[in-house]
C-alpha positions in Angstrom: 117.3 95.1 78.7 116.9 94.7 82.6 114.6 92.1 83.0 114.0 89.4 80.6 111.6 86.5 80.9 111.6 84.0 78.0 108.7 80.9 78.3 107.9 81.1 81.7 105.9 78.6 83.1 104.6 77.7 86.5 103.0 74.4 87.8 101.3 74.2 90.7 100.5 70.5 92.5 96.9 70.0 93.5 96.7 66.3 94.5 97.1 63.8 92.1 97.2 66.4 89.2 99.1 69.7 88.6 97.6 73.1 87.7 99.4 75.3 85.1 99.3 78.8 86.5 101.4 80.5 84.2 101.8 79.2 80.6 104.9 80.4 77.8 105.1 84.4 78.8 107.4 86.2 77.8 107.9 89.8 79.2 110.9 92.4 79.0 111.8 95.3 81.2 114.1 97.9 80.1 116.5 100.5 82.3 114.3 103.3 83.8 110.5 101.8 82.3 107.7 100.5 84.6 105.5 97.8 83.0 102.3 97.4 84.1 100.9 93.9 84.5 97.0 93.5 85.1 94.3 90.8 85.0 91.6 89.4 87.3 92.9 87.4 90.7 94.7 84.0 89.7 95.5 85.0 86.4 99.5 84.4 87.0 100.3 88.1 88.1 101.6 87.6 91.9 103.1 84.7 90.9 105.1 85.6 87.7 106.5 88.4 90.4 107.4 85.8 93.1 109.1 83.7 90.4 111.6 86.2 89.3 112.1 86.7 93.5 112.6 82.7 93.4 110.1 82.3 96.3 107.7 80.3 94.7 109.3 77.1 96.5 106.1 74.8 96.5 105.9 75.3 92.3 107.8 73.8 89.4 109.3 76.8 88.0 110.7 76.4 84.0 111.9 78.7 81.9 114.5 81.4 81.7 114.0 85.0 83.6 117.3 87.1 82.9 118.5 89.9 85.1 121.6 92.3 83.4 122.0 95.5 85.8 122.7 98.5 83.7 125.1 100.0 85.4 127.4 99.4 88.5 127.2 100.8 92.0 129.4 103.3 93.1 131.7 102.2 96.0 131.4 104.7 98.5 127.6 104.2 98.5 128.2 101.4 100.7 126.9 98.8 98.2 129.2 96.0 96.5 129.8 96.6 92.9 127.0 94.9 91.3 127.6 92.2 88.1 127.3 93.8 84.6 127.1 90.5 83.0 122.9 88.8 82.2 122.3 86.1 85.1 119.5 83.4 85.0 117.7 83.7 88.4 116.5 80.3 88.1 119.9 78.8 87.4 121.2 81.2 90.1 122.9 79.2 93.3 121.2 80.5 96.8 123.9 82.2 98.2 124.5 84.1 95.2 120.2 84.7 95.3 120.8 86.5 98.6 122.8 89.0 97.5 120.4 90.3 94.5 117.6 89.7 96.7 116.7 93.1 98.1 119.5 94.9 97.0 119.3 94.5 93.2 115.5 93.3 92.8 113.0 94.6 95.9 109.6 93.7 96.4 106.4 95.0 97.6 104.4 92.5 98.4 100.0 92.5 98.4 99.6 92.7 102.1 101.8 95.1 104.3 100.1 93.4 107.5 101.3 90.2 107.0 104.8 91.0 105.0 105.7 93.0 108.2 107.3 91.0 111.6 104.3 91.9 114.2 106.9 90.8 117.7 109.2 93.3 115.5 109.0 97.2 115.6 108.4 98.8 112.5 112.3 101.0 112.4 114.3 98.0 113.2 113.0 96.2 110.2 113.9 98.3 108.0 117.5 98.9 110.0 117.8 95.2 109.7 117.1 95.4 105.9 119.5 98.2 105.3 122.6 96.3 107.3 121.6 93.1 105.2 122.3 95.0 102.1 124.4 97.9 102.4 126.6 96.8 105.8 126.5 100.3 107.4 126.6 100.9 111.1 123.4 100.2 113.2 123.8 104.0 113.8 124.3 105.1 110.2 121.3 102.2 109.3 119.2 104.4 112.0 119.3 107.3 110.1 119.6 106.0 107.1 115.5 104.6 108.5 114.8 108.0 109.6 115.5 109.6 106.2 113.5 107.1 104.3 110.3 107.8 106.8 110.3 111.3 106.1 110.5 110.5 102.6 107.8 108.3 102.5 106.1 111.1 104.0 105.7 108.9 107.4 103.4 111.3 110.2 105.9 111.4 113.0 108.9 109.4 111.9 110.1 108.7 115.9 107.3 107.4 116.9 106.2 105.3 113.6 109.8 104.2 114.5 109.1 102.5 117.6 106.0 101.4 116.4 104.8 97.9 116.2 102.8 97.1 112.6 99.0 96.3 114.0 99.5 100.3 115.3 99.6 101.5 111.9 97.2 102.1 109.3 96.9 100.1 106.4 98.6 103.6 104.8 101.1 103.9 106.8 102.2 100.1 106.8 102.7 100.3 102.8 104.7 103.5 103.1 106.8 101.4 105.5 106.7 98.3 103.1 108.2 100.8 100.2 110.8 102.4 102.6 112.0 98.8 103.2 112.1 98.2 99.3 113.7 101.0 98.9 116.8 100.9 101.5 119.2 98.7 99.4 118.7 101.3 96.9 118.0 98.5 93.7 118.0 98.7 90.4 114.4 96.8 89.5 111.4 97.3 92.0 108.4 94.2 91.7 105.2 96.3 93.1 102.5 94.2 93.7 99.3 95.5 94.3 100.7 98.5 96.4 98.1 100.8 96.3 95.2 97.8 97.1 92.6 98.8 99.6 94.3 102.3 100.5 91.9 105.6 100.3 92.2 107.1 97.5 94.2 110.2 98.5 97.1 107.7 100.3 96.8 106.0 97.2 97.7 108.9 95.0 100.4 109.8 97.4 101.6 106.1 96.8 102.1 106.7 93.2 103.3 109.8 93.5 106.0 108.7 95.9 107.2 105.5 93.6 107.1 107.8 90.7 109.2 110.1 92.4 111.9 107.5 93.3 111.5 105.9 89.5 112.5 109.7 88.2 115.1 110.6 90.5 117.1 107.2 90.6 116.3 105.4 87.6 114.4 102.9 89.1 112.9 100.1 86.8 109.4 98.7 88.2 107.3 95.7 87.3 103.7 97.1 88.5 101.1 94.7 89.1 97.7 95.8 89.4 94.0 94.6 88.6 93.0 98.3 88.6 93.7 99.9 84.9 92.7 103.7 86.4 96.6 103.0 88.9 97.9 101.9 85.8 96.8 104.6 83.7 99.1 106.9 86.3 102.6 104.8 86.4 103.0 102.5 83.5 104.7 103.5 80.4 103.7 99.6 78.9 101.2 97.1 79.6 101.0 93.6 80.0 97.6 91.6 80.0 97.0 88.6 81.5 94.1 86.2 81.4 94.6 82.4 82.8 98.1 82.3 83.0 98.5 84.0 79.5 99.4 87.4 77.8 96.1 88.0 75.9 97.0 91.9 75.0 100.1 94.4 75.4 101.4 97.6 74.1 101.5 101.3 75.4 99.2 102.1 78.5 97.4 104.8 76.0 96.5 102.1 73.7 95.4 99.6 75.9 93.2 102.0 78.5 91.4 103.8 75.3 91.6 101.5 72.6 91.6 97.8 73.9 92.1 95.3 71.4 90.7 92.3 73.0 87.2 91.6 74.3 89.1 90.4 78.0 90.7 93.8 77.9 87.8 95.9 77.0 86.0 93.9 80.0 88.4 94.8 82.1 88.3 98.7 81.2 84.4 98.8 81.2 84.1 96.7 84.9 85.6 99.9 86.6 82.7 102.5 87.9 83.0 105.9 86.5 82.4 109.2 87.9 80.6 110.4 84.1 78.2 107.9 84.2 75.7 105.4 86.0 74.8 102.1 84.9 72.0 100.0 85.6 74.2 97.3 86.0 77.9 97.0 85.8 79.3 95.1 82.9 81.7 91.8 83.6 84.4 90.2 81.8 82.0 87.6 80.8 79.4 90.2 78.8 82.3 90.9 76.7 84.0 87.6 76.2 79.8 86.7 75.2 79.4 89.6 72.9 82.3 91.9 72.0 79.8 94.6 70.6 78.4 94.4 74.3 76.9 98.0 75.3 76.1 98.7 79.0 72.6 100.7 79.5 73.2 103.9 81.3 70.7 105.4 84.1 68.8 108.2 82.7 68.1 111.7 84.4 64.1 110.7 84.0 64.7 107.3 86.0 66.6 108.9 88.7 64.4 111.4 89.5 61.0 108.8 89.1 63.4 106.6 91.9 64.4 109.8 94.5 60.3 111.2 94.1 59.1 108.0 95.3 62.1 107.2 98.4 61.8 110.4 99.9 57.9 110.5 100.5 58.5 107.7 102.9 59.4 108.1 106.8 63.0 107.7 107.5 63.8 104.1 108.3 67.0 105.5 110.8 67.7 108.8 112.1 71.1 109.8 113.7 71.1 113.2 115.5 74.1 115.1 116.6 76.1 112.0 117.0 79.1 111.5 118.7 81.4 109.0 119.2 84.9 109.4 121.4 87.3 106.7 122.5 89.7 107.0 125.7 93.3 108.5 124.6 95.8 108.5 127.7 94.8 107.1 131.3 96.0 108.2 134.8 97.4 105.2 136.7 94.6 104.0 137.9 93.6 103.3 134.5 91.4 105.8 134.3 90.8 108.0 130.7 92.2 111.6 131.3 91.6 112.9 127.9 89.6 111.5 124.8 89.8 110.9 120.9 86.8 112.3 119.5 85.8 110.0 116.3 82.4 110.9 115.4 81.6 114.7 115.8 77.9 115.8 115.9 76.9 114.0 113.3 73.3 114.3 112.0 71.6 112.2 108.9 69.2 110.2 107.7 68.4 107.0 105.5 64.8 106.0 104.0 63.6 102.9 103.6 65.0 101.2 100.3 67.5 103.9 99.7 71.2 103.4 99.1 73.0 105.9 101.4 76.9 106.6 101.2 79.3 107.5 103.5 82.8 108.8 102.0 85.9 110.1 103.4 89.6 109.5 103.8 91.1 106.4 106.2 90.8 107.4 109.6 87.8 109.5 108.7 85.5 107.8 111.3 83.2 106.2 109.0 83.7 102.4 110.0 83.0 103.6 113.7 79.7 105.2 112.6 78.9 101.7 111.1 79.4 100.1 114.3 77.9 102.2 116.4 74.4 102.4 114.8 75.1 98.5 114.4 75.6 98.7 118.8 79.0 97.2 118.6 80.0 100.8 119.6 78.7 103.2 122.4 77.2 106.6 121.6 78.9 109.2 123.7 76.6 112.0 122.6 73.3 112.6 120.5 70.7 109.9 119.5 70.3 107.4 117.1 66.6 106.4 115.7 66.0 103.1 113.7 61.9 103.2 112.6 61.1 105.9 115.5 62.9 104.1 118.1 65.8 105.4 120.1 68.1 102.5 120.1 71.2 104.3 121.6 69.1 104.1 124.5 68.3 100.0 124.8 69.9 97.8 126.7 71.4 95.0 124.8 68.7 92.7 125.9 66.0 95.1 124.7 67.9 95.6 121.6 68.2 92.2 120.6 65.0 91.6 118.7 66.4 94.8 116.5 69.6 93.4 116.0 68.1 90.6 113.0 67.2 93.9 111.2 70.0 95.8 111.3 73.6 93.3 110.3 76.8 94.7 109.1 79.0 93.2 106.6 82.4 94.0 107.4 85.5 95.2 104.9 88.3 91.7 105.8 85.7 88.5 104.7 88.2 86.3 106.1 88.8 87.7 109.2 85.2 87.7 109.8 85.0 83.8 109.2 85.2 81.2 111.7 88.0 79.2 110.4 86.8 75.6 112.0 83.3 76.5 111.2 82.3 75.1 107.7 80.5 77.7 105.5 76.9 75.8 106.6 77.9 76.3 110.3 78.7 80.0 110.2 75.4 80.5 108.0 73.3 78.4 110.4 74.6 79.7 113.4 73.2 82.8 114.0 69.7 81.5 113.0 70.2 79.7 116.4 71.1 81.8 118.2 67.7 84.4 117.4 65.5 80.7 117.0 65.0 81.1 113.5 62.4 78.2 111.7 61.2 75.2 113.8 64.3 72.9 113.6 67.9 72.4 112.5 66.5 70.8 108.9 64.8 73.9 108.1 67.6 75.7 108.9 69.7 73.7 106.6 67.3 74.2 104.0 67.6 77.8 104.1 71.6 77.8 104.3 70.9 76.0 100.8 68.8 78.5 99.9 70.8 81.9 100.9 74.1 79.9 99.0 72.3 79.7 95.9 70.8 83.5 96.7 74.5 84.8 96.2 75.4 82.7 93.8 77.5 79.8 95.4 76.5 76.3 94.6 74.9 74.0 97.5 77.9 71.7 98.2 80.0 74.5 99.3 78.4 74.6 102.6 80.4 71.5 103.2 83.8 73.7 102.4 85.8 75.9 104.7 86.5 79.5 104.2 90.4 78.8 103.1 88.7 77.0 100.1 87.3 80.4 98.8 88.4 83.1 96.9 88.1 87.0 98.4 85.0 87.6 96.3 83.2 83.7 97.1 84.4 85.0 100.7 82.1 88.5 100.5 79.1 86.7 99.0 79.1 84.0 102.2 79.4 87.2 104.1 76.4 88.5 102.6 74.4 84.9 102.7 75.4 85.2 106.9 73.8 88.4 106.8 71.1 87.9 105.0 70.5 84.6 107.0 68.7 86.9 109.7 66.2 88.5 107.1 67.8 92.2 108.2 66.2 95.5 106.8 69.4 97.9 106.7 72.5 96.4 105.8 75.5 98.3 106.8 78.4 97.8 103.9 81.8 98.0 105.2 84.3 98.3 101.9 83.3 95.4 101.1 84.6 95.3 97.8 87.6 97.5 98.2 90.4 94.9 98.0 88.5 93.1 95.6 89.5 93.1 91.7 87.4 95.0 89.2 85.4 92.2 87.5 84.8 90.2 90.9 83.9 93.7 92.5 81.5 94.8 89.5 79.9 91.0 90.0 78.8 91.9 94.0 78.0 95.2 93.0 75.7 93.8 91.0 74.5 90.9 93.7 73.8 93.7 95.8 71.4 95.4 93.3 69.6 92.2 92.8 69.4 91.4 96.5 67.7 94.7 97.4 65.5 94.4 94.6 64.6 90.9 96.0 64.1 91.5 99.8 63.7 95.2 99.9 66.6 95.9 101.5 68.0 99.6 102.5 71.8 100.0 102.5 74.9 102.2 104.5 77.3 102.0 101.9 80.9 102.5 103.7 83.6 103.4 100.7 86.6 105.2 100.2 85.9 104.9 96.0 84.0 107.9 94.8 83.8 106.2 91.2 82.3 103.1 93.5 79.6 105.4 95.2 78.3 106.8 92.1 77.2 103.7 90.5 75.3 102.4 94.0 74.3 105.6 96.1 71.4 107.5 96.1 73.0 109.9 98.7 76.0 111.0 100.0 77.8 111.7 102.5 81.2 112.6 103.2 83.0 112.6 106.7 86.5 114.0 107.4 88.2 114.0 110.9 84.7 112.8 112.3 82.6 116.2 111.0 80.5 116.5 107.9 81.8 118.0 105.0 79.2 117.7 102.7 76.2 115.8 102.1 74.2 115.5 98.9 73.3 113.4 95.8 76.5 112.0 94.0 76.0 114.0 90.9 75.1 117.1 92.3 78.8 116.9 94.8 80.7 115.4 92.2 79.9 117.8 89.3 79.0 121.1 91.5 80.5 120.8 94.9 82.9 124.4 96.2 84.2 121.7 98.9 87.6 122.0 98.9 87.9 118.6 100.7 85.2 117.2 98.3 87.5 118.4 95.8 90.5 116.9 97.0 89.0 113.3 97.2 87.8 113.3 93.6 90.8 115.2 92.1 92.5 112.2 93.7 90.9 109.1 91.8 93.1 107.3 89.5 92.4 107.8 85.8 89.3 110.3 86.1 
């Protein structure tokens, strides 16, 4: 056995009392197995990970978690022999930590953006890394980087090389993230959350890449995950978790198609399908209530009563032949000499009450299209029309009375916080600023009001945004934007790096919250599966040029596209 943890538990302090995160779990890893670990957000899974790492150093950590490598290194592979004999991490001294650390156990951690050094380039991380663990040469550690870029199949290794972190994509840091993990060549790899947030088709070259590496040396990897279609791909076993506990585990075939308990069923039945549309998506909770709980699918009759009455109406925004280009390399006066083209004649519409989606890989230009009908980007070329009127043409100040109407919720909830602003401050706010109701009580009033909308509780607007969780985060989001009584609402993957039950609960919201105030939607996603349960439309964007465009079903099902093709072949567990 490689990894052993007997009675694990984990206490965090919160004031005067302390908050049991993980309770009694026991696990095992053996030589050449991946174990896949899933559960909601805060049910122990980061944390049991960070534990065996020993860098949980604000917890009381008890327990035993026992590491015995199966084999030794060889020599001449520039890595110390490593100890055949079982070692207790949490009895293990810290200077003795630093050399398993890294070099026996690796980690991939959540978040590439903030695991990475930004003042650091990218290469001389991972050179740093590999003379940590290996002690080779800075020359030999420089190619030893280059090799593992071009394995990770890194676009232009030189220049990602030289590259500082905030110039990568979210992709493209992760693949630097596993190279990293990967340089001290160890024996057990702790992946947490790797694929999180990624388009699909990086994701599936992701997995593909880790599977490779688990094949070819050996590897052992503790996979965590709240997405069961990722685990369906890499885990040989799986490990439930719920509150700290292990509520269900066994083979990944069992546990995807025959879940035992009604926390595990929840969790298979929360993630949207590409077979089928639901009126609503179930939760945890509808099967923790009633474990003989059936969602009610959308039937061909319904859809076709919902698309003959939207598409009678006069489109609500019109975008014609647009184009979007940002300046690539300036002269030295500063001046652009040549362009990056991200939107490429474009032309669409979206009726009034209609759910429209917009699909395609990272890069693909489809946040940029957001912006720019939301005027925090310029049109270089076509027009765009929101109820007959050409807005590209406005100036701000004669666009600002369209502005209420038309509010974007972006993908990062936190980074689109105010930190020092108080959830009732950043929801007041821009009722101020467009003079909103008569006077700063009635503005309170309705802050109470758009909380309770999205279903927060009235005292939070006393709370700051570090007091939320991702998903509380996207519903304040949603309250700020609704604050402004808009009439298109631009969707930004909003629920991309959140887990499948909290994502299936604002999927939901954002049902009842067009049914409610009438609302018409741009749905931004990389998530086909995502797509199908909310859109009425479709359409999908690569390199800044329409692919296709169409209803769900009909591209999904029918489509020659090879791109089309690509994207759905590429969804985890379909």
């Amino acid at each position: 056995m490689l990894l052993e943890i007997k009675d694990l538990n984990i206490y965090f302090n919160s004031g005067d009392t302390a908050v049991h995160a993980v309770k009694n779990l026991s696990l095992n890893v053996s030589s050449g197995e991946t174990l896949g670990v899933v559960g909601e957000s805060g049910s122990g899974k980061s944390v049991t990970a960070l534990s065996i790492m020993r860098l949980l150093s604000s917890a009381n950590v008890g327990g035993e978690i026992i590491y015995t490598p199966a084999v030794s290194a060889a020599p001449n592979q520039g890595i110390q022999s490593r100890p055949t004999t079982a070692i207790d991490l949490l009895q293990l001294p810290a200077s003795r930590l630093q050399h398993i650390r890294g070099r026996e156990i690796a980690m991939i951690f959540q978040e590439p953006m903030t695991s990475l050094n930004p003042v650091i380039r990218c290469g001389h991380q991972v050179v740093e890394a590999i003379q940590l663990h290996r002690k080779l040469s800075h020359p030999e550690a420089v190619a030893e980087t280059m090799v593992l870029f071009e394995r990770v199949q890194l676009p232009e290794p030189k220049r990602m090389f030289n590259a500082y972190p905030h110039e990568l994509s979210g992709g493209q840091k992760q693949r630097i993230m596993i190279a990293m993990a990967m340089s001290g060549r160890p024996a057990l790899l702790l992946a947490d959350e790797p694929t999180t947030a990624l388009d699909v088709t990086v994701q599936k070259s992701v997995i593909n890449l880790m599977r490779e590496w688990r094949d070819e040396a050996g590897l052992s990897m503790l996979f965590i995950s709240h997405d069961l279609g990722v685990i369906s791909e890499i885990a040989d076993r799986v490990v439930v978790m719920q509150a700290g506990e292990i509520v269900e585990t066994g083979p990944v075939d069992q546990i995807i198609n025959r879940p035992q308990h009604p926390y595990t069923q929840g969790l298979v039945a929360c993630r949207p399908s590409l077979r089928r549309k639901l009126h609503r998506l179930p939760t945890i909770s509808d099967f923790l209530d009633n474990k003989h709980f059936v969602p009610r699918v959308v039937r061909d009759e319904e859809t076709s009563k919902r698309r003959s009455t939207l598409y009678q109406k006069t489109p609500l925004l019109e975008v014609k032949n647009g184009a979007v280009r940002y300046p690539g390399r300036k002269n030295w006066l500063g001046r652009p000499v040549d362009w990056v083209t991200a939107v490429d004649d474009l032309s669409f519409n979206i009726f009034p009450g209609e759910i429209f989606g917009l699909a395609g890989e990272s890069g693909c230009g489809k946040t940029t299209l957001g912006r720019t009908i939301s005027r925090f980007v310029p049109l270089h070329g076509g027009t765009i029309k929101y109820r007959g009127l050409d807005i590209s043409s406005l100036s701000e100040q004669e666009f600002r009375p369209l502005r209420r109407e038309i509010q974007m919720v972006f993908q990062d909830p936190y980074a689109s916080l105010n930190p020092r602003m108080t959830i009732g401050q950043a929801l007041q706010e821009p009722m101020e600023a467009h003079h909103l109701y008569a006077n700063n009580r009635q503005r309170r009033e309705k802050v109470i009001e758009l909380l309770e909308t999205v279903g927060l509780e009235s005292d939070h607007a006393s709370r700051y945004p570090r007091e939320f969780s991702g998903g509380q985060r996207q519903r304040i989001c949603l309250a700020r934007a609704l604050a402004l009584q808009p009439k298109l609402l631009i969707c930004d993957e909003i629920v991309s790096a959140l887990d499948v039950s909290v994502q299936a609960t604002v999927l939901n919201l954002l049902f009842d919250l067009q049914e409610r105030f009438g609302l018409t939607y741009l749905f931004i996603s990389h998530d086909l599966s995502v797509i199908k349960q909310m859109c009425d439309r479709l359409l999908v964007m690569n390199q800044g040029k329409m692919e296709e465009i169409g209803f769900p079903e009909d591209l999904f099902e029918m489509s020659s596209n090879d791109y089309v093709r690509k994207l759905i072949g590429a969804i985890p567990g379909e």
